[in-house]
N, C-alpha and C positions, 0 to 999 in steps of 0.2 A: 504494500500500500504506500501512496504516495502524500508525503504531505508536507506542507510551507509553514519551516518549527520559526522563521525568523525572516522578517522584514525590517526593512530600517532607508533611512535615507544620508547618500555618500557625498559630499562635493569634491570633483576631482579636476584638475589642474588640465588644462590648453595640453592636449597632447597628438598626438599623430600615431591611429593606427598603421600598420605594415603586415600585409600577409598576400594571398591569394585567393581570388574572386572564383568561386563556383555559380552554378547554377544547376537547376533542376535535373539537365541532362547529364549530370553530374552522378549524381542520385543510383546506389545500388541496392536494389529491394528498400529504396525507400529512405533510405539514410546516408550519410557524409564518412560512416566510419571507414570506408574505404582510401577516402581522401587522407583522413587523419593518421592510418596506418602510414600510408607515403611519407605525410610529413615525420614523424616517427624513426621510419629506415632510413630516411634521406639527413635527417639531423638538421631539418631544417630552423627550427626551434635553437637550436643552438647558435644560428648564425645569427639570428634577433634578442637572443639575450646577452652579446655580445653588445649589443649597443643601448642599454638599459644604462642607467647612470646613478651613481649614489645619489645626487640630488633629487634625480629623479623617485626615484625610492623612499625618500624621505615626503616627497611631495604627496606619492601615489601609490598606499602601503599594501593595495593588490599588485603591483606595478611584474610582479614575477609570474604570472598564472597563464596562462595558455588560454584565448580565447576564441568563439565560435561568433561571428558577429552577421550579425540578419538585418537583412532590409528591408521592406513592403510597399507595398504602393499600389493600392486598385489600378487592374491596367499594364502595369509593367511585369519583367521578369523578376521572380523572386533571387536576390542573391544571398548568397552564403559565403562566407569568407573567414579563411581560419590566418590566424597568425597571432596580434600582439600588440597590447598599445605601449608604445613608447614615445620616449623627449620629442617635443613639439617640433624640434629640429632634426631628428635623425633622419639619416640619409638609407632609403630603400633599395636593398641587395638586388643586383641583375633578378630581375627574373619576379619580382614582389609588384606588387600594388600597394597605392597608401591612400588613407582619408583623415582629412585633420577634423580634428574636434575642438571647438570653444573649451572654455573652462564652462560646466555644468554641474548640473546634479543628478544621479542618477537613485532611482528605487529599487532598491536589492530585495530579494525573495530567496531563503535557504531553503530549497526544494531537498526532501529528504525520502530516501529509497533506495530500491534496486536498480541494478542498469540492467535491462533499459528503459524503465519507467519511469527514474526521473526527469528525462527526456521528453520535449516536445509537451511542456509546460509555460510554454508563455503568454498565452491567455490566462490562463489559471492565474497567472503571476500580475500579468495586469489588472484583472478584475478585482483582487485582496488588494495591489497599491490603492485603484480607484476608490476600493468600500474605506479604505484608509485614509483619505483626505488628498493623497497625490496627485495630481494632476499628468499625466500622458501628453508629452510631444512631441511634435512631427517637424522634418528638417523645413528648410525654406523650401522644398518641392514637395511638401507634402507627402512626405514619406517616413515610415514608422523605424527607428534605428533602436535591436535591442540584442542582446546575446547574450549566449552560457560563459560564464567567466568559471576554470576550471582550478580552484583554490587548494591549494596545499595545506597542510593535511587533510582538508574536511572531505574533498573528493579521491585523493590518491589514497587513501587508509580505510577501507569499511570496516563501521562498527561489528562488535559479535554476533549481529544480525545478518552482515554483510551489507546493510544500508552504506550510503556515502550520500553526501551533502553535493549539491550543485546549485551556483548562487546564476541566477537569471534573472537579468538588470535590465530598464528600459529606462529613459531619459526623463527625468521630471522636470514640473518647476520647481 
């Protein structure tokens, strides 16, 4: 069973995500875990925390976790994009895509379970921000920016249950 033991809300620092853009034709039986093995063998996670910076760190205390970042938008292609938010200035390795962010806020949701249920909870996540007072926004094109931030220990360690924590963040005011 799946359930959201923690909400809260983060202000996080002008930064610049760095990864690579999928999309639906992407998709094996349904899910990205295919893409994410790649990254994995490839080490490519290691080439982006290479440019992670103590400052940075200090700014942005999930600033080390491995992200799944989603976009929406009635009408358009759904994208998916795995990589990393880092320093507002770093520079993206041959081969990456990047999208900058303002400094915002965003509404966390500690989705708690098994994999792979605690997956593909991001309604669930914004309907508890919404009953919570938070407000849900959308970029200047009207498009929904939200993802799985994959936190250490809470997601790499399951509990004696074999549950693990997955925080699934959407942009608030």
């Amino acid at each position: 069973m799946v359930e959201i033991v923690k909400t809260y809300k983060q202000s996080i620092p002008a930064l610049r995500f760095i990864g690579i853009k999928y999309g639906d034709q992407d998709r094996v039986n349904g899910s990205y875990a295919a893409k994410w093995g790649e990254w994995f063998e490839s080490d490519r996670f290691n080439k982006l925390q290479s440019l992670l910076t103590n400052n940075f760190k200090d700014d942005y205390e999930d600033a080390n976790t491995n992200i799944g970042l989603m976009r929406w938008k009635e009408g358009e292609p759904f994208e998916y994009w795995i990589g990393m938010f880092l320093p507002e200035d770093a520079v993206a390795p041959e081969g990456f895509g990047y999208i900058d962010f303002q400094a915002s806020n965003l509404g966390v949701c500690w989705v708690k379970g098994s994999i792979p249920e605690v997956y593909r909870n991001e309604l669930e996540c914004a309907n508890k921000l919404s009953e919570e007072g938070h407000e849900i926004i959308k970029d200047e094109q009207e498009a929904w920016w939200f993802f799985e931030r994959y936190g250490c220990p809470r997601f790499t360690r399951p509990d004696e249950n074999g549950n693990v924590i997955l925080d699934i963040c959407h942009f608030v005011n």
